[in-house]
C-alpha positions as CSV (number, residue, x, y, z in Angstrom):
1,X,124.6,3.3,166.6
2,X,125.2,0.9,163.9
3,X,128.1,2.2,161.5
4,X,128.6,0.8,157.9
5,X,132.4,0.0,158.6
6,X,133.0,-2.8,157.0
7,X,130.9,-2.0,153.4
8,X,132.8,1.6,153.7
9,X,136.1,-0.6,153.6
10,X,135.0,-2.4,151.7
11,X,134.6,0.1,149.1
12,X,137.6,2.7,149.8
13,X,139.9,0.3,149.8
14,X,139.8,-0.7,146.6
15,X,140.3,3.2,145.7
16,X,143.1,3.7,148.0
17,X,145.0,-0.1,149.0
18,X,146.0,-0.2,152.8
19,X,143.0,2.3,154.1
20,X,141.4,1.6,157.1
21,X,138.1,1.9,158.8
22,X,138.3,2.8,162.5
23,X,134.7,4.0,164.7
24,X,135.2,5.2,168.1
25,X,132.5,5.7,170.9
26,X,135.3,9.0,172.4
27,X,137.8,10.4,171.6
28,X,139.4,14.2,172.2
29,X,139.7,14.8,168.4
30,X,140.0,12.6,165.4
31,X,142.3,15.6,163.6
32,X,144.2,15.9,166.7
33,X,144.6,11.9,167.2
34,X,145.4,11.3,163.2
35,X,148.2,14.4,163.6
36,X,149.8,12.8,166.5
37,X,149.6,9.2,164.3
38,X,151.5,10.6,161.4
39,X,154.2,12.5,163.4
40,X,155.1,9.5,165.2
41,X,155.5,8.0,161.4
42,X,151.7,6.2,161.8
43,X,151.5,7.6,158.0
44,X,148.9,4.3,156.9
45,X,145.5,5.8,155.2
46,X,142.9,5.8,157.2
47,X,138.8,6.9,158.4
48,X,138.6,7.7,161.7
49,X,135.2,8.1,163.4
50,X,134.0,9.6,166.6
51,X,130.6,9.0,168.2
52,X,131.4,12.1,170.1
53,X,134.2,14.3,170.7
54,X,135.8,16.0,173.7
55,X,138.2,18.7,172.2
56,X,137.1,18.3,168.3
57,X,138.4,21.9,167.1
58,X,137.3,24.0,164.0
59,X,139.2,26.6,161.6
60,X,141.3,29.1,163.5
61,X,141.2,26.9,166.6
62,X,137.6,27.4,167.2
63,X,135.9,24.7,169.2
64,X,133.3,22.1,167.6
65,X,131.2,19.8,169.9
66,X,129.6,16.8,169.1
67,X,127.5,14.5,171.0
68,X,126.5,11.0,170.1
69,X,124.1,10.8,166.8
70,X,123.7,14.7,167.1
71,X,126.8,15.5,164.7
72,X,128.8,13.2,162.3
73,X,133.1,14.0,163.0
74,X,135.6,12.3,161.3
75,X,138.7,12.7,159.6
76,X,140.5,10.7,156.6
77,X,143.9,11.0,156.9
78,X,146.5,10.1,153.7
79,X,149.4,10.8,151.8
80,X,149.2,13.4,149.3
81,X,151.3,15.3,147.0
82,X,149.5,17.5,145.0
83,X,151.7,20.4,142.7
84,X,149.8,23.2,144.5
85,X,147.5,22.8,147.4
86,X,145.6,25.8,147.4
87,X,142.2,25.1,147.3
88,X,142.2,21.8,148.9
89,X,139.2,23.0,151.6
90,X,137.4,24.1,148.6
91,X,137.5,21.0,146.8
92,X,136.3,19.1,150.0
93,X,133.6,21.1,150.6
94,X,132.2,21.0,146.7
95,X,132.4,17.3,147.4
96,X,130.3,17.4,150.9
97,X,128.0,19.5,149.2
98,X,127.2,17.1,146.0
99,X,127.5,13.9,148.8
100,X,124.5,16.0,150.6
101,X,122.7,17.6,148.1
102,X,123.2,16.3,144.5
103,X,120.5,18.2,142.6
104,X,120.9,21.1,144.7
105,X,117.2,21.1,146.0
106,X,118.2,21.8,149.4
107,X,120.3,24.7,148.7
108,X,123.4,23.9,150.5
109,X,126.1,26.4,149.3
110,X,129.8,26.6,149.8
111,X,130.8,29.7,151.7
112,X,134.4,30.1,151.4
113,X,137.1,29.0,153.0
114,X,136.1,25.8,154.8
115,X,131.7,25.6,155.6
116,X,128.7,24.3,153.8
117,X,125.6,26.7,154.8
118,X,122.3,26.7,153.7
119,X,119.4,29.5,153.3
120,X,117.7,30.9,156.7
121,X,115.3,33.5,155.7
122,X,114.4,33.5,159.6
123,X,117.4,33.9,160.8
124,X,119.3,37.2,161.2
125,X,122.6,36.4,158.7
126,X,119.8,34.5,156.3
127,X,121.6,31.5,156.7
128,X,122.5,28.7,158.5
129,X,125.8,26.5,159.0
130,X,125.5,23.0,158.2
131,X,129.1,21.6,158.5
132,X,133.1,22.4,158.5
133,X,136.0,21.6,157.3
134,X,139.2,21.6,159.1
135,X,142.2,20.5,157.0
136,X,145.6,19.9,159.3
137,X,149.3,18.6,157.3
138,X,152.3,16.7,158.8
139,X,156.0,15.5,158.2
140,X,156.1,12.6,159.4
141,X,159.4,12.0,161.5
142,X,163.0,12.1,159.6
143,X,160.9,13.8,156.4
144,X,161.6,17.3,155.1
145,X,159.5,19.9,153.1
146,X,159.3,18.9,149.4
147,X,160.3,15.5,149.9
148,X,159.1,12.8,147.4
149,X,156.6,11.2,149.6
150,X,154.5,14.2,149.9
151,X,153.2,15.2,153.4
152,X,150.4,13.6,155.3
153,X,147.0,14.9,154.7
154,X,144.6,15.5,157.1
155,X,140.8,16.3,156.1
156,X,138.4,16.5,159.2
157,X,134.6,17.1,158.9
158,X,132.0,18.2,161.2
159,X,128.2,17.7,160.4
160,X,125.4,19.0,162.0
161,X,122.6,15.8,162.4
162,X,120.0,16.6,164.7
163,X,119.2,20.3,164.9
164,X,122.0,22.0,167.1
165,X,121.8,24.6,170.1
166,X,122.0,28.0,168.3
167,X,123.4,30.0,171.7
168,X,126.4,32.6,171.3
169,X,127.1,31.3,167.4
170,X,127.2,34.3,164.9
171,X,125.5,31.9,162.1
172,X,122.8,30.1,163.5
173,X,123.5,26.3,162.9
174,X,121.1,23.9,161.5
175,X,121.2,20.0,161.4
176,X,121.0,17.6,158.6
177,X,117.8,16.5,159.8
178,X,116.6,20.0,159.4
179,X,116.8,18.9,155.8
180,X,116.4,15.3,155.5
181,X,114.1,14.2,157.8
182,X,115.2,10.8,160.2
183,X,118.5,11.1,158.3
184,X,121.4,9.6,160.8
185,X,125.2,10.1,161.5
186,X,126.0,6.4,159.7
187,X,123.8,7.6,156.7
188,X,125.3,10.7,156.0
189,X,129.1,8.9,156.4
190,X,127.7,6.1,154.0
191,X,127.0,9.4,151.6
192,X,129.9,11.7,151.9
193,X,132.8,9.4,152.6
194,X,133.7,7.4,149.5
195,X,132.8,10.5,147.5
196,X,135.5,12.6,149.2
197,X,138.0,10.1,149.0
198,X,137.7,10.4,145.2
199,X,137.7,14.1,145.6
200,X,140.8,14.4,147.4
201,X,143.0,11.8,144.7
202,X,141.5,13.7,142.3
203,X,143.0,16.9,143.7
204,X,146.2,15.5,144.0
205,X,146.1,15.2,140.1
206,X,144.7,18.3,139.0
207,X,144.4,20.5,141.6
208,X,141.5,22.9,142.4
209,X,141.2,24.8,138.8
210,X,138.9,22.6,137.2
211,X,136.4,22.7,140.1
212,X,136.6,26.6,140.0
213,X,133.3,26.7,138.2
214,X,131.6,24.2,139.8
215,X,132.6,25.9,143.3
216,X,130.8,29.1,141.8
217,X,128.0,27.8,141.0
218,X,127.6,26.6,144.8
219,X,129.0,29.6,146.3
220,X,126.8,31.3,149.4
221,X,128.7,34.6,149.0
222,X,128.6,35.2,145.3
223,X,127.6,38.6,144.1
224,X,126.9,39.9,148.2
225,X,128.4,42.7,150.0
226,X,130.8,41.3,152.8
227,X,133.1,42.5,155.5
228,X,136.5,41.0,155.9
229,X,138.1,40.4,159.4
230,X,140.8,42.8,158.2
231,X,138.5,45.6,158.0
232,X,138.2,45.5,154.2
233,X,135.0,45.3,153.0
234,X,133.3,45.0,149.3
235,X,131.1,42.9,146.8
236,X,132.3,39.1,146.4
237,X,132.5,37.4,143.0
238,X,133.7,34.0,143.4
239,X,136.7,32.5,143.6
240,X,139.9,32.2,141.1
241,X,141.5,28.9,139.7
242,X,143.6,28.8,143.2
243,X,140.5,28.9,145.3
244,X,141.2,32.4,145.7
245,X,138.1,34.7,146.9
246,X,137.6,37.6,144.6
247,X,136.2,40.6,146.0
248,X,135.9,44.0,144.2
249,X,137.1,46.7,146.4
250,X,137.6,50.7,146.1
251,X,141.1,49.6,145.4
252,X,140.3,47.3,142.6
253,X,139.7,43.5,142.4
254,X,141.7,42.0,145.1
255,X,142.6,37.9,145.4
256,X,142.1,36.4,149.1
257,X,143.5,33.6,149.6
258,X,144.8,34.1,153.6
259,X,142.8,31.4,155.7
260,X,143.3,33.1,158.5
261,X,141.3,36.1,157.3
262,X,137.2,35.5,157.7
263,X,134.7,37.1,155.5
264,X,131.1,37.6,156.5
265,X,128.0,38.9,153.8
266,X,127.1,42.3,155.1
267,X,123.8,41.4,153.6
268,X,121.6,38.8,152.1
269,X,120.0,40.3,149.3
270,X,122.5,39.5,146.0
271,X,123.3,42.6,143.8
272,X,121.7,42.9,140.2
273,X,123.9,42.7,137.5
C-alpha cells in the first residue's frame, strides 16, 4: 500500500514541531512499541503505523487483529498535560467519528467508553463495531506523577476497512468499506489523523466539558436500557462534563466513570420521552 507519510508530516508538524511519521509493514503492537519508546525516555511525538499487527490489543486487554489493508492501527504518541484527563477516550472518539462521518449520514455513534458503532438492524445487538480506542500513559524514566512535563500520551486506534470475520464477537463488526465503498487504510489515515491531533491539544486546554454535548448528540446508548458488567442495570442518558456515563437506576442517577466496567444496551428500541 501506498501511505500519505510525507503530506501527513507535512501537515502535523506544523501543529505539533518535532512529530514524526513512521509506517511499518509488522509490528507486535504500535501501543505496545510507543510504551516501551517513552519509558526508555524515547518521549519525541510521533504517528506510528502498522500494515498489520501481531499482538495489537484492545480495552481491558482484549485482542485486536489486523491484516494488511483489512484494518487501519496506529497510535500517536505525545506529551500531554491536561488539568483533568477524564474523558480523553471520549474526546478521541467524537473526533474519529466527525473524521469518518461529518454530516452524520452514515450513523456512526459513540458508544461509551472507547468504540465508534454504527446501526445493524440485521444483526442481533442492532449494531455493529466499526473501530476502538485504546488510550495507554507513561513516566518516562527519572519522572514522577505530577511533574511539569506532564506524562506521555498514548492514543491507539483500530479501524475496521474491509468487512471483518464476525465469529465469537458479541457485536458483530463491520468495515469501513461497509460504508464507504473502495475506501482504503491510507484514506481513512489521510481523514482521521490530522483531525485527532487537533483534538487531543485541544483537550489538553479545555478538557472534555465542552464536547459533552457534542458527544450526546453522537451517543449509541442514549436513552436505551443497558446492563453493566457489575450487574447493575438501567436506562442510559448520556454522559456528564467528565465523560461520565449517566444511567438512571432504582437507586437514583448514578455517574460511571470506571473503564474497567462495560455496559451493553439490553435493547435497541430507544425509550419515549
Amino acid at each position: 500500500m501506498i501511505w500519505p507519510a510525507e503530506d501527513l508530516w507535512l501537515a502535523m508538524v506544523a501543529v505539533q514541531p518535532g512529530l514524526t511519521v513512521e509506517v511499518l509493514p509488522e509490528i507486535d503492537s504500535t501501543n505496545t512499541e510507543l510504551m516501551r519508546r517513552a519509558r526508555a525516555g524515547q518521549t519525541e511525538p510521533v504517528l506510528l503505523v502498522a500494515e498489520t499487527q501481531t499482538a495489537g490489543r484492545g480495552r481491558l486487554g482484549r485482542p485486536w487483529h489486523g491484516e494488511v489493508g483489512h484494518a487501519l492501527t496506529f497510535s500517536l504518541g505525545l506529551m500531554l498535560k491536561p488539568a483533568d484527563w477524564s474523558g480523553l477516550s471520549l474526546a478521541v472518539g467524537l473526533s474519529l467519528a466527525r473524521s469518518l462521518d461529518p454530516q452524520g449520514e452514515l450513523d456512526v455513534r459513540l458508544k461509551w467508553p472507547n468504540d465508534l458503532w454504527v446501526k445493524r438492524p440485521d444483526t442481533p445487538t442492532g449494531w455493529g463495531k466499526l473501530a476502538g480506542i485504546l488510550i495507554e500513559t507513561a513516566l518516562p524514566t527519572g519522572m514522577s506523577y505530577g511533574s511539569e512535563e506532564g506524562r506521555y500520551c498514548v492514543v491507539g486506534i483500530g479501524i475496521n476497512i474491509a468487512p471483518p470475520v464476525a465469529d465469537g464477537l458479541s457485536t458483530a463488526p463491520l468495515g469501513l468499506q461497509d460504508l464507504q465503498s473502495g475506501i482504503t487504510a491510507p484514506q481513512a489515515l489521510t481523514n482521521v489523523a490530522e483531525p485527532l491531533l487537533a483534538t487531543l491539544l485541544a483537550f489538553e486546554r479545555t478538557g472534555f466539558a465542552p464536547l459533552q454535548k457534542a458527544f450526546n448528540a453522537r451517543d449509541a446508548l442514549g436513552n436505551l436500557n443497558v446492563t453493566l458488567s457489575d450487574g447493575r442495570h438501567g436506562v442510559a442518558r448520556g454522559v456528564d462534563a467528565t465523560g461520565a456515563m449517566l444511567v438512571d437506576t432504582e437507586q437514583g442517577q448514578e455517574a460511571i466513570s470506571s473503564s474497567e466496567l462495560s455496559v451493553r444496551p439490553v435493547e435497541t428500541k430507544k425509550e419515549e420521552r
